[in-house]
py3Dmol code that shows the C-alpha trace and the ligand (Angstrom):
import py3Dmol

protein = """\
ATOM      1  CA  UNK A   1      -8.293-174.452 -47.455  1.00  0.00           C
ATOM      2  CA  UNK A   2     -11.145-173.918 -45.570  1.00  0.00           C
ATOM      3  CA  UNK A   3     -13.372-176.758 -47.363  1.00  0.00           C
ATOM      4  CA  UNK A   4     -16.074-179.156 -46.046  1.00  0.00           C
ATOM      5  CA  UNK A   5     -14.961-181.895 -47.662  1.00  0.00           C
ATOM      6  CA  UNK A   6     -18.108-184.274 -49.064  1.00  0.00           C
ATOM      7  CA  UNK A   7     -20.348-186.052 -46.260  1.00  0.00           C
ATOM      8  CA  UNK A   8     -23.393-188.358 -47.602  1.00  0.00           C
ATOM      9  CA  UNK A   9     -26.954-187.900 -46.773  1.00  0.00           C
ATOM     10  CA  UNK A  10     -25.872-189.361 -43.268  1.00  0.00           C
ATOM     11  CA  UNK A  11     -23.258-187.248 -42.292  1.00  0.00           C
ATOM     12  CA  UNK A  12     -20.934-189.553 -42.987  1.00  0.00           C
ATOM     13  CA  UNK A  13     -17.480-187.855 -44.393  1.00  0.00           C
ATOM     14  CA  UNK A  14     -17.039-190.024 -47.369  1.00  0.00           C
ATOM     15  CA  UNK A  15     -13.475-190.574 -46.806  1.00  0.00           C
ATOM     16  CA  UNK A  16     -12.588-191.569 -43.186  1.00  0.00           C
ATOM     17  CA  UNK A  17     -16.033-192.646 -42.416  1.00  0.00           C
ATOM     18  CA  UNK A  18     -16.387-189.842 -39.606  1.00  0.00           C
ATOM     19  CA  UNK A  19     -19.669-189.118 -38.404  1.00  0.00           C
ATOM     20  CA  UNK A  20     -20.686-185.108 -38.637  1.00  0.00           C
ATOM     21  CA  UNK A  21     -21.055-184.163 -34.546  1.00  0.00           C
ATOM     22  CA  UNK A  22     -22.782-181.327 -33.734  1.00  0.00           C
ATOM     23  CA  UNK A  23     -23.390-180.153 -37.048  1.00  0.00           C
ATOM     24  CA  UNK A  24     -19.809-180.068 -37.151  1.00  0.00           C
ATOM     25  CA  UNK A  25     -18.640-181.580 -40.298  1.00  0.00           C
ATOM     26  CA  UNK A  26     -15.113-183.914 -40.241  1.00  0.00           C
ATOM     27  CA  UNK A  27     -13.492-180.849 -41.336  1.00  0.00           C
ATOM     28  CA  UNK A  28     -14.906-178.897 -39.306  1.00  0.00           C
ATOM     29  CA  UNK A  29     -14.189-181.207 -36.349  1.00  0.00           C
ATOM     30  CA  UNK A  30     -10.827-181.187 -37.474  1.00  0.00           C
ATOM     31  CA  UNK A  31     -10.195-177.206 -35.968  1.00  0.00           C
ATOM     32  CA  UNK A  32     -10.769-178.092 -32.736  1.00  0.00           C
ATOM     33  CA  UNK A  33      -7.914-179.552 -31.793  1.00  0.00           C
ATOM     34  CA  UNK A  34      -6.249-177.182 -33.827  1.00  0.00           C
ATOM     35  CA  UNK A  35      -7.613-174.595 -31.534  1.00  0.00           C
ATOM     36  CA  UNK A  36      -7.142-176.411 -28.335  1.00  0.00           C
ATOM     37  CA  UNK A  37      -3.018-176.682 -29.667  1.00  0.00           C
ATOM     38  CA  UNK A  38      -2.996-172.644 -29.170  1.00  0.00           C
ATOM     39  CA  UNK A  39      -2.859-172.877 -25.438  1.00  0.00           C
ATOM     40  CA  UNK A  40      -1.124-176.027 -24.457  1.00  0.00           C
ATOM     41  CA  UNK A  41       2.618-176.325 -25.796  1.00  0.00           C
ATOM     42  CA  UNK A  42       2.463-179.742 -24.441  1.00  0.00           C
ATOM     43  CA  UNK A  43      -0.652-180.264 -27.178  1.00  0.00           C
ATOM     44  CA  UNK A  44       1.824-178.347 -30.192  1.00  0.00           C
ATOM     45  CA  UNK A  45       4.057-180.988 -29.641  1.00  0.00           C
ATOM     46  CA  UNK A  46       1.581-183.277 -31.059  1.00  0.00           C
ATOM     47  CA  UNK A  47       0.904-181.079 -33.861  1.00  0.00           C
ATOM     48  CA  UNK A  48       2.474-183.065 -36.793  1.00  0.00           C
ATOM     49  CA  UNK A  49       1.000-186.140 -35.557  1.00  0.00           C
ATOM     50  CA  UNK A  50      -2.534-184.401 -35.404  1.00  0.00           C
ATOM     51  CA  UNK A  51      -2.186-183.275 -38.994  1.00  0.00           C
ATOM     52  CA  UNK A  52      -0.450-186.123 -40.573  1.00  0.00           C
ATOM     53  CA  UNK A  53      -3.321-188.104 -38.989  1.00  0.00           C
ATOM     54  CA  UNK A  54      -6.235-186.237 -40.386  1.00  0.00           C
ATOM     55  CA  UNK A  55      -4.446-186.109 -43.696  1.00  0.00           C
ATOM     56  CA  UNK A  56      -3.389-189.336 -44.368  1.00  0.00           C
ATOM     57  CA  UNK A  57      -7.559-190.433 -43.957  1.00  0.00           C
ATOM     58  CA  UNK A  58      -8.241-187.982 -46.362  1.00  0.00           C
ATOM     59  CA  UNK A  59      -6.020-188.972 -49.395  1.00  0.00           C
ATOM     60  CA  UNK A  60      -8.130-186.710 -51.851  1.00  0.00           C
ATOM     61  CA  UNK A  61      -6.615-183.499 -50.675  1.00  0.00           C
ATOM     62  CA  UNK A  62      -3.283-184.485 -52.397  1.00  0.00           C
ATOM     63  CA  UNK A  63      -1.539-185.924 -55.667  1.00  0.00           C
ATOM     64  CA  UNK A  64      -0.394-189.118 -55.566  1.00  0.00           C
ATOM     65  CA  UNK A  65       3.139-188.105 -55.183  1.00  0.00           C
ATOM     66  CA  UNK A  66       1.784-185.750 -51.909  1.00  0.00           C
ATOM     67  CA  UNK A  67       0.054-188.421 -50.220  1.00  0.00           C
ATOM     68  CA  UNK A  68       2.866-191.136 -50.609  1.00  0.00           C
ATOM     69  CA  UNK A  69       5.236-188.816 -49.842  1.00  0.00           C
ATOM     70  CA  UNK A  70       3.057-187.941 -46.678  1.00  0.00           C
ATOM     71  CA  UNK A  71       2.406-191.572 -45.078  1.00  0.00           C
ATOM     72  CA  UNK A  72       6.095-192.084 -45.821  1.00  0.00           C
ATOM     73  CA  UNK A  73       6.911-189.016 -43.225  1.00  0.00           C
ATOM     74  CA  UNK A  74       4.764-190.612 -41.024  1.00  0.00           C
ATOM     75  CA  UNK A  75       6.404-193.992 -40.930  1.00  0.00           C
ATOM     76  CA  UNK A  76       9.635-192.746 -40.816  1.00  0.00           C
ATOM     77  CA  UNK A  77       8.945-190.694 -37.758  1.00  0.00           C
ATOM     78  CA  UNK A  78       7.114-193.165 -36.053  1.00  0.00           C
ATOM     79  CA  UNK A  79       9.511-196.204 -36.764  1.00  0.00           C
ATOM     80  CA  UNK A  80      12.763-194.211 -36.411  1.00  0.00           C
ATOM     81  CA  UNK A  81      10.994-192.823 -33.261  1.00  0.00           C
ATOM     82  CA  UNK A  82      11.447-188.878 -34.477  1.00  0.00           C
ATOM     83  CA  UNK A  83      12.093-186.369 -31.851  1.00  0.00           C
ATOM     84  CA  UNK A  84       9.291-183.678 -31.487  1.00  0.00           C
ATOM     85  CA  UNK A  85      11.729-181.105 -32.818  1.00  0.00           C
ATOM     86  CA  UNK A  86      13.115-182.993 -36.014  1.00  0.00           C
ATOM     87  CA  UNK A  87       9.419-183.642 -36.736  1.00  0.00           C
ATOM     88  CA  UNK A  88       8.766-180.248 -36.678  1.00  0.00           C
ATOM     89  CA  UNK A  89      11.675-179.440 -38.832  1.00  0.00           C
ATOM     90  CA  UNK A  90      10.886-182.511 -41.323  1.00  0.00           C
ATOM     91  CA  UNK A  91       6.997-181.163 -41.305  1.00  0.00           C
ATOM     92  CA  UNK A  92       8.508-177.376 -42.331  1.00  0.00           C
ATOM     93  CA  UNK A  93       9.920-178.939 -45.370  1.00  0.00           C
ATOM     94  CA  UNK A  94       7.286-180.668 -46.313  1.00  0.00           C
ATOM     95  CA  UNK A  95       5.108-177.663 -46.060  1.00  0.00           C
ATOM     96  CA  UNK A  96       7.148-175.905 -48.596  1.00  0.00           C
ATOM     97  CA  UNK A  97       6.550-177.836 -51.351  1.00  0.00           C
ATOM     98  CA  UNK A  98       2.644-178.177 -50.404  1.00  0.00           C
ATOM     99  CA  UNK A  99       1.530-176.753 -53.679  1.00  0.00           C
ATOM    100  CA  UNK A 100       2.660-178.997 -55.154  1.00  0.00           C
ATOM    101  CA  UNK A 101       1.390-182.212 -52.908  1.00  0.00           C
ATOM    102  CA  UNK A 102      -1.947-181.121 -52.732  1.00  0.00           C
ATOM    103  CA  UNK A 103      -4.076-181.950 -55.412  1.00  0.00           C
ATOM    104  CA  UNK A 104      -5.229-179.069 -58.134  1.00  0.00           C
ATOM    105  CA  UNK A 105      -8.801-180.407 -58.601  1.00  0.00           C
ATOM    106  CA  UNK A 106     -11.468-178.613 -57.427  1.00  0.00           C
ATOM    107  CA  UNK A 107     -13.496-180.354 -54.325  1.00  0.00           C
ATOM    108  CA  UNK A 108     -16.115-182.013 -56.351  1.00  0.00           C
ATOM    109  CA  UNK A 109     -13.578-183.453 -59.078  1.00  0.00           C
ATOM    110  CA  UNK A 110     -11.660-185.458 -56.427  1.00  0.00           C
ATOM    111  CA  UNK A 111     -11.942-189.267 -56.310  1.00  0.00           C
ATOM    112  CA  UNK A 112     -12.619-190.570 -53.182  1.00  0.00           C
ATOM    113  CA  UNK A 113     -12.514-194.213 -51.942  1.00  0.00           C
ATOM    114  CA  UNK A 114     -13.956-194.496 -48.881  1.00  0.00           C
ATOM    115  CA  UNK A 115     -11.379-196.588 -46.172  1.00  0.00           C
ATOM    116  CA  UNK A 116     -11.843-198.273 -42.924  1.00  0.00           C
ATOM    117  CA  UNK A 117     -10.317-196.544 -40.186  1.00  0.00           C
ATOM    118  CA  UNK A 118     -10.772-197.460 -36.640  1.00  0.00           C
ATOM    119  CA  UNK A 119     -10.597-194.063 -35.082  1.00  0.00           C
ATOM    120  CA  UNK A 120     -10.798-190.820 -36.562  1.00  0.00           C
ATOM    121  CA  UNK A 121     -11.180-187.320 -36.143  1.00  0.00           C
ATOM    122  CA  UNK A 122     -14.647-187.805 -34.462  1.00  0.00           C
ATOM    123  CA  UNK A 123     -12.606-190.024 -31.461  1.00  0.00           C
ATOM    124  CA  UNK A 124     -10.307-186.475 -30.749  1.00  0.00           C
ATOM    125  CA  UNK A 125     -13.263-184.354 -30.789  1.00  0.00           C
ATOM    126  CA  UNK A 126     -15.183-186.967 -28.448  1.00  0.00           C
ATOM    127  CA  UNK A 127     -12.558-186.851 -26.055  1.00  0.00           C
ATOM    128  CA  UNK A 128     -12.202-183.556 -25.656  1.00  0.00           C
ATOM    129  CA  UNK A 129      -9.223-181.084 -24.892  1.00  0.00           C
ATOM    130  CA  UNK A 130      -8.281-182.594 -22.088  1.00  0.00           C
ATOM    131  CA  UNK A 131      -7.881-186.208 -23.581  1.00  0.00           C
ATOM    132  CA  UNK A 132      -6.241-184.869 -26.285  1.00  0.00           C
ATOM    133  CA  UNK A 133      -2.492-185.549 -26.355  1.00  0.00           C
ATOM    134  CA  UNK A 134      -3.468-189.546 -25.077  1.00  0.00           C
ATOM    135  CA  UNK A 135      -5.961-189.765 -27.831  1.00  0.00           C
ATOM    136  CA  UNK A 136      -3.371-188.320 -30.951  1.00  0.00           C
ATOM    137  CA  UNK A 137      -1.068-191.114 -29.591  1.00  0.00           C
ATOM    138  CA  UNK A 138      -3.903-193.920 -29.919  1.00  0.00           C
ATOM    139  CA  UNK A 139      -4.472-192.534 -33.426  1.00  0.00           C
ATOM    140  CA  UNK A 140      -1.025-192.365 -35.120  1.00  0.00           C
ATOM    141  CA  UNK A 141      -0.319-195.693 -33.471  1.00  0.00           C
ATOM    142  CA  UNK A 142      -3.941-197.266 -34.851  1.00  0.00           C
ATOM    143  CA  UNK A 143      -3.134-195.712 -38.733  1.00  0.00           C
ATOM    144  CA  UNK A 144       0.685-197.354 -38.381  1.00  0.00           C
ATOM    145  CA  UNK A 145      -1.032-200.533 -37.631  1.00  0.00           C
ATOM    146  CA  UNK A 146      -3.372-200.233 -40.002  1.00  0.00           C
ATOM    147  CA  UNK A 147      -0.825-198.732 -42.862  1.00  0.00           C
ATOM    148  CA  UNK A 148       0.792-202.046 -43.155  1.00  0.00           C
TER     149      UNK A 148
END
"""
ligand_1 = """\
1
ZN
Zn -13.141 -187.346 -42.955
"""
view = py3Dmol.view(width=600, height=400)
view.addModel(protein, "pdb")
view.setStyle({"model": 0}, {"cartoon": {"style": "trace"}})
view.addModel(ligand_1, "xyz")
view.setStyle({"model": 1}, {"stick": {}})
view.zoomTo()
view.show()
């Protein structure tokens, strides 16, 4: 992938409302944790939850069939209370078929609606490594709330 993603004049990413830290974009802020995950097993297990996250703010990166199909992952798992391992599993399938969720259009072609979300990348990167795995949890539980 290896985008930016679009930010306004702020900073702003135009999707989850992130602000850029740093001069880190959202996306950018987005491969720290990804990084951190390298190290800590106890982190990995929070991969799917870290991604799904991220993702599900940022709609534009997939079709319409993707991105329902995504959210719908992540309420199953969450609801039905998915073990780390059958996530993982569940995510692996998924990521087969990822051509064809993501969206085709080119970066500046994508629509994007700008949503309210009440924590976002920008709280993970805030809190640091060693706040991570508490902070994913606050997020996926926030964006099930705020799914329905
Ligand atoms: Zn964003």
């Amino acid at each position: 992938m290896g985008e930016n993603g679009v930010v306004t004049d702020s900073g702003r990413c135009m999707e989850c409302g992130a602000v850029g830290l740093d001069g880190f974009s959202c996306w950018e802020l987005f491969g720290f944790p990804l990084v951190w995950e390298h190290n800590a097993p106890e982190l990995y297990a929070f991969h799917f939850w870290l991604v799904s996250c991220y993702m599900i703010q940022h709609p534009s990166r997939f079709t319409e069939e993707g991105y329902r199909h995504l959210v719908r992952l992540f309420i199953d798992a969450y609801d039905q209370d998915w073990k780390t391992a059958y996530i993982l599993k569940r995510n692996r399938e998924l990521m087969k078929n990822i051509d064809k969720l993501t969206t085709p259009l080119p970066d500046q072609d994508r629509k994007r609606k700008p949503a309210f979300w009440s924590l976002t990348i920008e709280d993970i990167y805030l809190g640091g490594e060693q706040h991570a795995i508490a902070n994913i949890m606050r997020w996926k539980e926030r964006i099930r709330y705020e799914l329905s």
